[in-house]
ZATIZA-587740 format. One record per residue (C-alpha): residue in one letter; x, y negated, z. Coordinates in steps of 0.02 Angstrom, whole numbers. Each point is the difference from the previous one (the first is absolute). Example, Ala and Ser with C-alpha at 12.3 -4.5 7.8 and 13.67 -1.06 7.14 Angstrom:
2
<site kolfi="A" X="615" Y="225" Z="390"/>
<site kolfi="S" X="69" Y="-172" Z="-33"/>
***
This chain:
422
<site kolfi="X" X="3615" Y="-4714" Z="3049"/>
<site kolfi="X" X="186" Y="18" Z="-34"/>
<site kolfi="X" X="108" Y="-18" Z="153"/>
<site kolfi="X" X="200" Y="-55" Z="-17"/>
<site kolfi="X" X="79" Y="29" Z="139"/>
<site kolfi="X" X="175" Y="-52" Z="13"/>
<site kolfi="X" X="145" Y="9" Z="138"/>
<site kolfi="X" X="206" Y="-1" Z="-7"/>
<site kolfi="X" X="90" Y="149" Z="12"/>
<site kolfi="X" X="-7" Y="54" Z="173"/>
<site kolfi="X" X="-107" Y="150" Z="61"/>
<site kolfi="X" X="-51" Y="-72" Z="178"/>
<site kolfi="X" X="-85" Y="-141" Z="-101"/>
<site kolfi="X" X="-73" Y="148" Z="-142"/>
<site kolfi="X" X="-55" Y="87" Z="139"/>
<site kolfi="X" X="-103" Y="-132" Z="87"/>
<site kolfi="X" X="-106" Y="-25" Z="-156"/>
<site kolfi="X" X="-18" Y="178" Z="-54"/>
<site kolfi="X" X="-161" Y="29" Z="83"/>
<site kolfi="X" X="-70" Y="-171" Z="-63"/>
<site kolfi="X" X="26" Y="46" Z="-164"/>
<site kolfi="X" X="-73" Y="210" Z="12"/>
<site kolfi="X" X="-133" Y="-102" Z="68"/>
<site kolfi="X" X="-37" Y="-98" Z="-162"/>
<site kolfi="X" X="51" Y="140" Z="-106"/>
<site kolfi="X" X="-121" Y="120" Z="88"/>
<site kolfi="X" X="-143" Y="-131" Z="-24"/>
<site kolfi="X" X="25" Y="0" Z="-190"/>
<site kolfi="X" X="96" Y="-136" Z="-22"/>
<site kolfi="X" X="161" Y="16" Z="-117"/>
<site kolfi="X" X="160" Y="-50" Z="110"/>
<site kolfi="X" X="168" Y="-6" Z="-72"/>
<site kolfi="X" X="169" Y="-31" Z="126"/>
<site kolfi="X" X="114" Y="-122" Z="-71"/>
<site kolfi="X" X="189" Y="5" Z="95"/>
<site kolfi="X" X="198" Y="9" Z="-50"/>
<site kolfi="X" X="31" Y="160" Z="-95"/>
<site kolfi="X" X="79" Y="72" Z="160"/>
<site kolfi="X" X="-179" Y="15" Z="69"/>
<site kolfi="X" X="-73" Y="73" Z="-137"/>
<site kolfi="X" X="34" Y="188" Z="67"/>
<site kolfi="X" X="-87" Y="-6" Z="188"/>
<site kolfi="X" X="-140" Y="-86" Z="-85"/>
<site kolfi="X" X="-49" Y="115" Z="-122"/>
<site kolfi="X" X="65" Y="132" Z="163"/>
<site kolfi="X" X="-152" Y="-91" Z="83"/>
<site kolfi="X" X="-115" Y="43" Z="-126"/>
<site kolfi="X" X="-11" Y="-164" Z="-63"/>
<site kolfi="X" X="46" Y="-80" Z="-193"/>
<site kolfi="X" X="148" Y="-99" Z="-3"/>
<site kolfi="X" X="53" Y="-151" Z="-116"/>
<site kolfi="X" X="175" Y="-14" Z="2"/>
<site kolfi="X" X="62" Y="-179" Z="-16"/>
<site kolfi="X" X="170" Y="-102" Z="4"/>
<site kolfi="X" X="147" Y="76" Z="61"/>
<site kolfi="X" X="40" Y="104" Z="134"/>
<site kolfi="X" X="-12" Y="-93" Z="191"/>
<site kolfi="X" X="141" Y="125" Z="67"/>
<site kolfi="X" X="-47" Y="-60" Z="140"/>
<site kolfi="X" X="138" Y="55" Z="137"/>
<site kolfi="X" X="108" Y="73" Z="-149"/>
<site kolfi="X" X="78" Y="-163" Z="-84"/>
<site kolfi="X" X="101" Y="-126" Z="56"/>
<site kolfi="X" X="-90" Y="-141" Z="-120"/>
<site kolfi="X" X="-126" Y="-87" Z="78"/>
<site kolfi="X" X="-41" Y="-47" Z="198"/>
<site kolfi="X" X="110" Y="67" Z="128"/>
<site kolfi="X" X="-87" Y="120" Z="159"/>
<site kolfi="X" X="65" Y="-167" Z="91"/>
<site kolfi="X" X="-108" Y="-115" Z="-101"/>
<site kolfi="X" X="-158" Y="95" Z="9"/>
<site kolfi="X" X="23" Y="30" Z="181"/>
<site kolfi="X" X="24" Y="-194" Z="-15"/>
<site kolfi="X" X="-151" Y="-32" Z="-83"/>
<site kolfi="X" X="-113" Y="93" Z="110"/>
<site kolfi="X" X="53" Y="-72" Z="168"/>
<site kolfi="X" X="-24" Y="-167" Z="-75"/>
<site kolfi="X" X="-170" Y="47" Z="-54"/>
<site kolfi="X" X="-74" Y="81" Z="150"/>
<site kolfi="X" X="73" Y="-164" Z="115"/>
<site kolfi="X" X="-153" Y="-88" Z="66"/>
<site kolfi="X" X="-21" Y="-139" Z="-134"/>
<site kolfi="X" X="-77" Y="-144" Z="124"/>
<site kolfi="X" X="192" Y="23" Z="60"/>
<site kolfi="X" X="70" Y="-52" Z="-171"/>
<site kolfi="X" X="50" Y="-152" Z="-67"/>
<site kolfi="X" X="-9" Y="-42" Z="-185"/>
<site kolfi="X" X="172" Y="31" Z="-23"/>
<site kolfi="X" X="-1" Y="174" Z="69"/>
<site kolfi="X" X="-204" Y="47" Z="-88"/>
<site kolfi="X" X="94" Y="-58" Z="-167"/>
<site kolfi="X" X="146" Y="75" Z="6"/>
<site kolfi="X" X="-101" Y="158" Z="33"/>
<site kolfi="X" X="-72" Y="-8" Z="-158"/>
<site kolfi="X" X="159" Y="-62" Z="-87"/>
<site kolfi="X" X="70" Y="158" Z="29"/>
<site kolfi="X" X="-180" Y="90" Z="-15"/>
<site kolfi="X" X="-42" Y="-33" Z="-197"/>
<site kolfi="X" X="154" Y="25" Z="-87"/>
<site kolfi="X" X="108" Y="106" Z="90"/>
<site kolfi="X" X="-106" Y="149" Z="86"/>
<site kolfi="X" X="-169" Y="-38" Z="-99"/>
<site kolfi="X" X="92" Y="16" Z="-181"/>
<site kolfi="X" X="98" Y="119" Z="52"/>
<site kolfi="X" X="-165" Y="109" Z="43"/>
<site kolfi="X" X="-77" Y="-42" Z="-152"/>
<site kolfi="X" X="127" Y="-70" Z="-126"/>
<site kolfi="X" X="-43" Y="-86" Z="-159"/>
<site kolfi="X" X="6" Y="175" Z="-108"/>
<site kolfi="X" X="-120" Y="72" Z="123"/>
<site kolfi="X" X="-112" Y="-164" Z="-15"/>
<site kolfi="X" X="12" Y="13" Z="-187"/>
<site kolfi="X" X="-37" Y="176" Z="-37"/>
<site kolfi="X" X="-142" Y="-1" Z="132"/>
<site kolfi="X" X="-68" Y="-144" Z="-79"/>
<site kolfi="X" X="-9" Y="88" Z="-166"/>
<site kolfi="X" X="-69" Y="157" Z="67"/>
<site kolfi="X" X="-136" Y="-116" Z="82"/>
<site kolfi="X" X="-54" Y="-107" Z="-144"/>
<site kolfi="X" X="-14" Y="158" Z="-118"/>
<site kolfi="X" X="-85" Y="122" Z="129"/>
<site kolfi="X" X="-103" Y="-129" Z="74"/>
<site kolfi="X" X="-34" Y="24" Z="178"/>
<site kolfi="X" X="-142" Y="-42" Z="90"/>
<site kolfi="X" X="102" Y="-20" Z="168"/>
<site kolfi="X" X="178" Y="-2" Z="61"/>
<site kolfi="X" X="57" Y="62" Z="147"/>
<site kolfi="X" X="160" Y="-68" Z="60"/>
<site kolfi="X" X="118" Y="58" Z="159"/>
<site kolfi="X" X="28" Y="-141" Z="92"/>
<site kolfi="X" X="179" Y="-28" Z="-56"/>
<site kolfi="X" X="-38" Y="42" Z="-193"/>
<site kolfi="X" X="-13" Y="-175" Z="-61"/>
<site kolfi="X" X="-17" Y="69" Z="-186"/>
<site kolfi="X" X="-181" Y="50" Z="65"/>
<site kolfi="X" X="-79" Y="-186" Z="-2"/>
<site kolfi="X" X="103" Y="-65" Z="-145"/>
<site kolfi="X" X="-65" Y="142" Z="-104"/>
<site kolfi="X" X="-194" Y="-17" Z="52"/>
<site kolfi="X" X="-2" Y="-188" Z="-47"/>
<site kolfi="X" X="95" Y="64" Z="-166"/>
<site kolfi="X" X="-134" Y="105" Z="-37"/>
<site kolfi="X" X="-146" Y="-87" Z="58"/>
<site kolfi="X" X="-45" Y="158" Z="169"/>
<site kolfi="X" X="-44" Y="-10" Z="164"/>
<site kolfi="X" X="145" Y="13" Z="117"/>
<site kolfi="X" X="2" Y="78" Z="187"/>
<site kolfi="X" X="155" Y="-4" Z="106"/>
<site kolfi="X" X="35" Y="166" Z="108"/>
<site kolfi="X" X="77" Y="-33" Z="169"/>
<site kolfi="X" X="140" Y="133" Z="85"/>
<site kolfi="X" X="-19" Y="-86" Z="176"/>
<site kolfi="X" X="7" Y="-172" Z="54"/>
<site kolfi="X" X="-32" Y="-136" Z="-94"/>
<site kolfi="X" X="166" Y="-95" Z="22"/>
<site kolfi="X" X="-20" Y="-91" Z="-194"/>
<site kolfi="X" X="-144" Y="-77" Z="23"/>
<site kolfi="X" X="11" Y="-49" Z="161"/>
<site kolfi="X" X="172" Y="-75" Z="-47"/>
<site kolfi="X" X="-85" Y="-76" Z="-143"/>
<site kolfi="X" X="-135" Y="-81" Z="88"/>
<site kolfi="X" X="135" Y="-101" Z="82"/>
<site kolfi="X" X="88" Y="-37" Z="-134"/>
<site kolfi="X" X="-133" Y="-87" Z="-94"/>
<site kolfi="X" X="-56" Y="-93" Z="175"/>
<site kolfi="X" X="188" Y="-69" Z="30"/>
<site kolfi="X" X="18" Y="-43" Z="-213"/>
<site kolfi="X" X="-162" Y="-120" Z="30"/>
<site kolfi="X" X="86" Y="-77" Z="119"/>
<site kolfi="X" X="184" Y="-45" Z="-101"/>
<site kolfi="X" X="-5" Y="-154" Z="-104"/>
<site kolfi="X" X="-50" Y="5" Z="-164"/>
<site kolfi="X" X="172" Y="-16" Z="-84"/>
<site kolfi="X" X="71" Y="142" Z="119"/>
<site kolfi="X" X="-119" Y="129" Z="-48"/>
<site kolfi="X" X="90" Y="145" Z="-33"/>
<site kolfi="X" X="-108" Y="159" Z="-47"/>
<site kolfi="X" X="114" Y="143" Z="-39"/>
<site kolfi="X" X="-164" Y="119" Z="9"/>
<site kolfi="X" X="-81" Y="-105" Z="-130"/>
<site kolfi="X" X="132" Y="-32" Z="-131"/>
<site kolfi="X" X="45" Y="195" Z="9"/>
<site kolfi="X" X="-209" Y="51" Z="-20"/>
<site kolfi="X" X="12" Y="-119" Z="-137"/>
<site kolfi="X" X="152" Y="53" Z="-105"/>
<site kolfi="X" X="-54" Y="191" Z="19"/>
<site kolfi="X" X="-160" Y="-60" Z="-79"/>
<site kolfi="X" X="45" Y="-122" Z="-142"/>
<site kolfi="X" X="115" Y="152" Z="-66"/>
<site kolfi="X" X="-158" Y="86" Z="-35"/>
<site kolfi="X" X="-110" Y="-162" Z="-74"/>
<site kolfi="X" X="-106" Y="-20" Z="177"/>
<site kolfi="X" X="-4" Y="-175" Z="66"/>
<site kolfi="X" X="22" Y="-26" Z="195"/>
<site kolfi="X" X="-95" Y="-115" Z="115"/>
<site kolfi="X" X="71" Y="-44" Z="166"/>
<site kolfi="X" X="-172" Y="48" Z="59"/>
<site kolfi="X" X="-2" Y="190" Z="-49"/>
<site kolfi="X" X="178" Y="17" Z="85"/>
<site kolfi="X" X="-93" Y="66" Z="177"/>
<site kolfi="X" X="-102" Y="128" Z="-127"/>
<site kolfi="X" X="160" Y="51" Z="-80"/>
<site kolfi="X" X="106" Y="28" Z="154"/>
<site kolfi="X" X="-153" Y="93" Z="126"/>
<site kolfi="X" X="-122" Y="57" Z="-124"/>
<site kolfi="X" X="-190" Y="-19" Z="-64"/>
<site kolfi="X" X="-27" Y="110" Z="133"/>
<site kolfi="X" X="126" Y="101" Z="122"/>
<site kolfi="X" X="-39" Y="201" Z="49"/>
<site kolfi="X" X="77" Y="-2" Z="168"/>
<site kolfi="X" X="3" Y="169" Z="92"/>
<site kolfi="X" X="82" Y="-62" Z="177"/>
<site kolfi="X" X="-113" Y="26" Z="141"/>
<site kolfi="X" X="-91" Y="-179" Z="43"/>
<site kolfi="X" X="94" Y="-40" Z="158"/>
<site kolfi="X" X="145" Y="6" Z="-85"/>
<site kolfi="X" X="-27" Y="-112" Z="-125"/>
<site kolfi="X" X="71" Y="-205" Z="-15"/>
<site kolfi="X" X="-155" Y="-90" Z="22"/>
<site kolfi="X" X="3" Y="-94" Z="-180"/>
<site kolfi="X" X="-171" Y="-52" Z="-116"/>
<site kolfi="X" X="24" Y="125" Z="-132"/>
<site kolfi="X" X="-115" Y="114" Z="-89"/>
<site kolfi="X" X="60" Y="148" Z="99"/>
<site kolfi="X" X="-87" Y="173" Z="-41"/>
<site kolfi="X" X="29" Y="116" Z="129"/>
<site kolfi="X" X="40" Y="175" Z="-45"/>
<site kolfi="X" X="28" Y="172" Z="102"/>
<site kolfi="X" X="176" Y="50" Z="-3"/>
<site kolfi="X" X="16" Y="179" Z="-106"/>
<site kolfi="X" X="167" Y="66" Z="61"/>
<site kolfi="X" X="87" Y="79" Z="-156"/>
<site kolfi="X" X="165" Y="57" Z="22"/>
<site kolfi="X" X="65" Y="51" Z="-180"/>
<site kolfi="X" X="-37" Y="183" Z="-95"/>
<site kolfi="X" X="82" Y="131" Z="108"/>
<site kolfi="X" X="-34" Y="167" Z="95"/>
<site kolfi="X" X="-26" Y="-5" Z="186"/>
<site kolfi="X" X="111" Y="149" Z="93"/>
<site kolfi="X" X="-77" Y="162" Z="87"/>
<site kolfi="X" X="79" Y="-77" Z="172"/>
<site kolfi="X" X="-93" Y="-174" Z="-26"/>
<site kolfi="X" X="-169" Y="119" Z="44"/>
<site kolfi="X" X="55" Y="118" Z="146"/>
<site kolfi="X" X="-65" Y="-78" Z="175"/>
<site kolfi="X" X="167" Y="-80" Z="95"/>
<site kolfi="X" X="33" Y="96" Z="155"/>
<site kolfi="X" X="66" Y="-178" Z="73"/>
<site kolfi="X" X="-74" Y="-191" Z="-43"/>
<site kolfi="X" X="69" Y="-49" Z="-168"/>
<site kolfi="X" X="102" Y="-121" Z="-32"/>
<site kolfi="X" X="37" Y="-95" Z="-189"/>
<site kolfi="X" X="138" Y="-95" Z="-38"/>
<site kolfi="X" X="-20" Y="-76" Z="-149"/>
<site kolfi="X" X="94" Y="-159" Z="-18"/>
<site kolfi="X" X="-28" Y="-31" Z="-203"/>
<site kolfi="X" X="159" Y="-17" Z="-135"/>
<site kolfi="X" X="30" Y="-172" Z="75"/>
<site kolfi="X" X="-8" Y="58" Z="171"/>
<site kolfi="X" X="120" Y="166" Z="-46"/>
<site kolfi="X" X="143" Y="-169" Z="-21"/>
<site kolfi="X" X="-51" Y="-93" Z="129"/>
<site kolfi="X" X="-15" Y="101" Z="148"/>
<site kolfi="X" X="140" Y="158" Z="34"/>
<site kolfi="X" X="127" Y="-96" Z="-74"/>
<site kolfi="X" X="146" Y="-109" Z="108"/>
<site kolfi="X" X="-157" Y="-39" Z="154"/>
<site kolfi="X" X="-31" Y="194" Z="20"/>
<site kolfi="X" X="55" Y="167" Z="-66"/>
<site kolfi="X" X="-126" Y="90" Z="-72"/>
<site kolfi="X" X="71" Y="139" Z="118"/>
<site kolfi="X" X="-23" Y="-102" Z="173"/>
<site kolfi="X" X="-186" Y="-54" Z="-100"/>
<site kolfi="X" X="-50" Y="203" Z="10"/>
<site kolfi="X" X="79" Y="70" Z="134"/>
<site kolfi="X" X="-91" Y="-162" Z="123"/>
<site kolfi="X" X="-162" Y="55" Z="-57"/>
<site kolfi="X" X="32" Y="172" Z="9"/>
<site kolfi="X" X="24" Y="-21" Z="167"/>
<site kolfi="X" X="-211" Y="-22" Z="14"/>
<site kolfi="X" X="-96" Y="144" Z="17"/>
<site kolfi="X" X="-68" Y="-30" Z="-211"/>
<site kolfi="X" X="21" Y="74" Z="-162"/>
<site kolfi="X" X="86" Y="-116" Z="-102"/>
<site kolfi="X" X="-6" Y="-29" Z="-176"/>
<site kolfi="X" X="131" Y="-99" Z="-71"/>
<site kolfi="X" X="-13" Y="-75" Z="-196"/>
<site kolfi="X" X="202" Y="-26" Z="-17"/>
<site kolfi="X" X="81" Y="34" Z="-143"/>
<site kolfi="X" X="171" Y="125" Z="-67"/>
<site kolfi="X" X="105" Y="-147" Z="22"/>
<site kolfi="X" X="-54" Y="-56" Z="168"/>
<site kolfi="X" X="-10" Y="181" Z="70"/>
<site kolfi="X" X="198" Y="25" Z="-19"/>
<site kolfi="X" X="51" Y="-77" Z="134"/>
<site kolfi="X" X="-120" Y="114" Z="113"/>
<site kolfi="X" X="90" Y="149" Z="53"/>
<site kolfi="X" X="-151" Y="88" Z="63"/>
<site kolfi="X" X="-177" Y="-10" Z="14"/>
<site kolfi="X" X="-77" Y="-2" Z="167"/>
<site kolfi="X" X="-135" Y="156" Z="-1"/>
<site kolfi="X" X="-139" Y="-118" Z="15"/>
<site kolfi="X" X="44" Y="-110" Z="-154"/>
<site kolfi="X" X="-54" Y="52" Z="-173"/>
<site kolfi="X" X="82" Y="-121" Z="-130"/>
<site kolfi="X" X="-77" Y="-12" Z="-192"/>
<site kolfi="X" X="37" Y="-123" Z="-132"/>
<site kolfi="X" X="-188" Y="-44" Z="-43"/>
<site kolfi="X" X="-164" Y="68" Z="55"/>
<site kolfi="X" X="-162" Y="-72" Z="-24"/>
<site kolfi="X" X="-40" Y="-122" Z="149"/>
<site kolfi="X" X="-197" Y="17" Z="-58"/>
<site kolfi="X" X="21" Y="170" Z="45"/>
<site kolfi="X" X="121" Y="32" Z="132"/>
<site kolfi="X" X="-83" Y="-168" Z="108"/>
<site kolfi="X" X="-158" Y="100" Z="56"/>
<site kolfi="X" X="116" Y="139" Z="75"/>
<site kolfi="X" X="94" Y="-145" Z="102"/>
<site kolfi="X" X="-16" Y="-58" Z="177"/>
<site kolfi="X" X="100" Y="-168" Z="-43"/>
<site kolfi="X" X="114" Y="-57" Z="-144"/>
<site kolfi="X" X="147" Y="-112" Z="8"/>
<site kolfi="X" X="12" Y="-120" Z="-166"/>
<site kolfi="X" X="71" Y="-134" Z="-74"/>
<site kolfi="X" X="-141" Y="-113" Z="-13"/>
<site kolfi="X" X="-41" Y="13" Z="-215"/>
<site kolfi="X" X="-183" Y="-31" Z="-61"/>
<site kolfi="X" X="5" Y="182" Z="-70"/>
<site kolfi="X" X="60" Y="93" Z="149"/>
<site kolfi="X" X="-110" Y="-124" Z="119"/>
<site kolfi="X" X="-172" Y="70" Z="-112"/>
<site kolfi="X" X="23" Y="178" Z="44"/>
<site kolfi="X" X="21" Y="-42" Z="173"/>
<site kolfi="X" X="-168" Y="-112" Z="17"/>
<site kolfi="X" X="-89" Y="114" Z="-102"/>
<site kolfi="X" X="16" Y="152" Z="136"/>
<site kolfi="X" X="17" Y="-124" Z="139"/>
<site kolfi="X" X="161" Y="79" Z="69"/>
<site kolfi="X" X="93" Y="-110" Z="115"/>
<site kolfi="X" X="185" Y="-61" Z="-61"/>
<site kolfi="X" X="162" Y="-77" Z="34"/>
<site kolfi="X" X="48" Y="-133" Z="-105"/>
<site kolfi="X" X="197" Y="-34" Z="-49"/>
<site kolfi="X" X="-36" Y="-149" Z="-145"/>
<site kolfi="X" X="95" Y="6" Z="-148"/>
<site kolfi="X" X="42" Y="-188" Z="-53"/>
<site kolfi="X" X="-81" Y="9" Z="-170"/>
<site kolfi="X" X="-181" Y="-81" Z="18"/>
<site kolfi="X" X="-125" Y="21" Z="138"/>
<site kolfi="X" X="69" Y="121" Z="97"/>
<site kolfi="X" X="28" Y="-82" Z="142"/>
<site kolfi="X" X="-158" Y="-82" Z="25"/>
<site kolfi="X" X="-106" Y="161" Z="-59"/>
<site kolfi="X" X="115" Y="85" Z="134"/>
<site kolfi="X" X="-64" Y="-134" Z="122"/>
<site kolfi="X" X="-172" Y="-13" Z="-34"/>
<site kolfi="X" X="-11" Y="214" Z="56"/>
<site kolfi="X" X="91" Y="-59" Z="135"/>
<site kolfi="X" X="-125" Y="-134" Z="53"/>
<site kolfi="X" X="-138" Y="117" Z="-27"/>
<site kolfi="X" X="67" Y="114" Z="113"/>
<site kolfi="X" X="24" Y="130" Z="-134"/>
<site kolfi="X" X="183" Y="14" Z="-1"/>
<site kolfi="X" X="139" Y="-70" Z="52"/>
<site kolfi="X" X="132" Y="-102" Z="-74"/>
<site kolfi="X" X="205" Y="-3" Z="23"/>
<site kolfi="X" X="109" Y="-130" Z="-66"/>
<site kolfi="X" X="140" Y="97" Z="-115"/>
<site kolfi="X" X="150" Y="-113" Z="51"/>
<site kolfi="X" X="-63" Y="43" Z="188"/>
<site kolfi="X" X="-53" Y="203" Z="-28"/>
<site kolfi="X" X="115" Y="125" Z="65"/>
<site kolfi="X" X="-20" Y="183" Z="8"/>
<site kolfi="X" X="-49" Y="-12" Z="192"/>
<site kolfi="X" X="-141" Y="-157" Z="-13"/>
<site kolfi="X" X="-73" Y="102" Z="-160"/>
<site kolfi="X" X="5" Y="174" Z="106"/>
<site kolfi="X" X="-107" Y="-122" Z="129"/>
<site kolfi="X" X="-109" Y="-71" Z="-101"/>
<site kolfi="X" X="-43" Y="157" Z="-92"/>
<site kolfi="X" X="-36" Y="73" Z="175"/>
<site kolfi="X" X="-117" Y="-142" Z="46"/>
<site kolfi="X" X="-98" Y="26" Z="-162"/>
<site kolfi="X" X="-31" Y="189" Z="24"/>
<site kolfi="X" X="-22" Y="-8" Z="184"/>
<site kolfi="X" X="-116" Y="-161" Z="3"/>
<site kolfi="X" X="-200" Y="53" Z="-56"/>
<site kolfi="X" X="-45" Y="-175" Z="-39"/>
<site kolfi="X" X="114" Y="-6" Z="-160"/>
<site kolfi="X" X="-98" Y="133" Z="-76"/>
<site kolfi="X" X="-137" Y="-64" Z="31"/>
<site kolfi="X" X="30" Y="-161" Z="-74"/>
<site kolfi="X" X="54" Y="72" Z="-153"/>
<site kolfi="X" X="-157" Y="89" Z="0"/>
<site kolfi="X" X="-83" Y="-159" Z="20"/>
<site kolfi="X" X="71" Y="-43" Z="-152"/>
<site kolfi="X" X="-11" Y="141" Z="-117"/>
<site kolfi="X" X="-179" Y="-21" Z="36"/>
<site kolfi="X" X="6" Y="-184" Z="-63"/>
<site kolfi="X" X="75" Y="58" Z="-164"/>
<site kolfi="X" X="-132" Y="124" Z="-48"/>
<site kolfi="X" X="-123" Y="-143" Z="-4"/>
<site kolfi="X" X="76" Y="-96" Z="-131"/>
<site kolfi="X" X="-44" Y="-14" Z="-166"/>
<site kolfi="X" X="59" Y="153" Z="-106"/>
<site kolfi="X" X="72" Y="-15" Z="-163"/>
<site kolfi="X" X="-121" Y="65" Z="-58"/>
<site kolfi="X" X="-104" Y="-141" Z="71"/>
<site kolfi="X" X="121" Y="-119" Z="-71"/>
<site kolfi="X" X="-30" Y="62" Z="-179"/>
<site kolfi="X" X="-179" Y="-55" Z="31"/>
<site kolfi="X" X="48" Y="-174" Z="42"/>
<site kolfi="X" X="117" Y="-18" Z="-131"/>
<site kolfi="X" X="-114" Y="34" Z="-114"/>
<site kolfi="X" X="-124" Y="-124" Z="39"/>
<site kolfi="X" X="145" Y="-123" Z="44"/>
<site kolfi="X" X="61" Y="29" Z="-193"/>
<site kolfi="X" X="-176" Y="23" Z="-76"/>
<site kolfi="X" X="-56" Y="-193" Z="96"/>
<site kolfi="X" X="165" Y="-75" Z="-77"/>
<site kolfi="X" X="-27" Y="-137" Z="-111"/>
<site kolfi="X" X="93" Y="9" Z="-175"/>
***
């Protein structure tokens, strides 16, 4: 079958679907990559064909569009506990939602070209990231299948789910539905009529490929299919260093691009940050970059600072790790059950996905506003001096490995696909 995959402009996201799609490809099928031309390059780097489409996302690099501010927004107001809400608050969630950060991910010259690289290709599925709104709109277009692909909690749907319970409830001549009337202008541009009904389809998927671990999933009635998490970390070479036993326990800091803002800026120096921890009897490896290293005079001799190295890779070789709480970073970690710290970055899930390791007893998580160079010293020394934590993550690593592969996904999608009716 032919396979579209499609995802904005952001290579966390690429990478969460990369092994999805080698899955696919390796089973035969024809799979094509559909993003903002700024993409195209670490797809094709991952082996993978790329569709360029609308313009570039410059994502991070332009001040049109959402502000940091309004994303960070966006995602706190998702991940609050809808039963909470009122109907103000749900709708004004989604207010904001569709036509600010939703068309900014996938504007109306991304819809459009990936709409006409759709109906002339003619895909037999479309898989969308879950903030690639283009995806759905496209399938429909073109008549496919459509599967969403989760990057961690589902905060949409969830949210969703409460905002169709609370519009039931308004009276009939104060039903606002932002979420419908912008599903059905995106469609009508492309000849597709839109039914209120279809709206829960359009916004979660025929189907959604979710690879967080069960017990950290919303509890929601949704045709979830479960898949192992693949850590894939981008093209790259792994350093000589990366393989040479540590004489000491090693430690990672890897806090993420959003974390490299967020944390060693006015709270804590990077400089207080490394000499704390040095203080531990650890090797420390420290993911900072050129610009946050100039205000370090010097390097404690047990702290070895690089601007990227592959977390698959360097994780095995690690006692604990200290993170910021992203999707991508929090896969390697489960994968080779290695107990963590988590600082959460204020994007999405972080927090909670930094709590639920906490609950299990696989890690440990510190507030940012409250985190000083002494309680994360502490903490860090409770991780690597308490057994239980590793075992827990353990525990959990071994939980992972019996999840469906993707290579066990392709199966299902197949027969999910081949049982659709016209």
């Amino acid at each position: 079958m032919r396979v579209l995959v499609t995802v904005i402009a952001v290579k966390t996201h690429l990478y969460n679907v990369v092994p999805v799609a080698w899955a696919l490809q390796a089973a035969g099928h024809e799979v094509r990559v559909a993003s903002q031309p700024d993409l195209t390059d670490a797809i094709t780097a991952a082996g993978l064909t790329a569709v360029p489409v609308g313009d570039e996302l410059s994502m991070g690099k332009s001040s049109d569009g959402p502000t940091s501010q309004t994303f960070r927004a966006h995602g706190g107001g998702m991940s609050a506990d809808p039963a909470t809400l009122d109907w103000e608050a749900v709708l004004g969630a989604f207010t904001v939602a569709c036509p600010v950060e939703y068309e900014f991910f996938a504007a109306q010259s991304m819809v459009d070209d990936l709409v006409e690289f759709a109906r002339g290709w003619e895909p037999d599925l479309v898989i969308w990231d879950a903030l690639t709104f283009a995806g759905p709109i496209a399938a429909r277009a073109c008549g496919a299948a459509h599967a969403r692909m989760l990057f961690g909690i589902d905060y949409v749907s969830r949210m969703y789910a409460r905002y169709v319970e609370l519009l039931a409830e308004q009276p009939p001549d104060q039903r606002d539905d932002p979420v419908s009337d912008w599903l059905a202008g995106r469609l009508a541009r492309h000849g597709c009529a839109f039914d209120p009904d279809d709206a829960l389809e359009l916004m979660t998927g025929q189907w959604c490929i979710d690879p967080t671990p069960a017990w950290m999933r919303v509890p929601l009635d949704l045709p979830y299919l479960p898949v192992r998490i693949v850590p894939f970390n981008g093209p790259t070479t792994v350093p000589d260093w990366v393989y040479e036993p540590p004489e000491r326990p090693r430690v990672c800091l890897s806090l993420g691009m959003s974390g490299r803002d967020l944390f060693g800026g006015d709270q804590v120096s990077v400089s207080a940050l490394l000499e704390s921890l040095a203080e531990l009897d650890i090797e420390l490896i420290a993911t900072l970059n050129a610009e946050q290293l100039t205000s370090v005079s010097a390097l404690p001799d047990n702290v070895r600072t690089v601007d990227f190295v592959p977390l698959n890779e360097l994780a095995p070789t690690c006692t604990a790790i200290i993170h910021h709480g992203g999707f991508g970073t929090l896969g390697n970690i489960l994968t080779h059950g290695i107990p963590s710290l988590t600082i959460p970055a204020p994007w999405w899930d972080e927090k909670d996905l930094g709590t639920h390791l906490h609950t299990r007893g696989a890690g440990i998580h510190l507030d940012p506003t409250n985190t000083t160079p002494t309680t994360l010293k502490n903490a860090l020394h409770q991780l690597l001096t308490n057994p239980t934590y590793h075992h827990n993550a353990t525990t959990i690593q071994q939980e992972i490995h019996t999840t469906p592969t993707p290579n066990h996904l392709t199966t299902t999608l197949e027969q999910l696909v081949a049982t659709r009716a016209p």
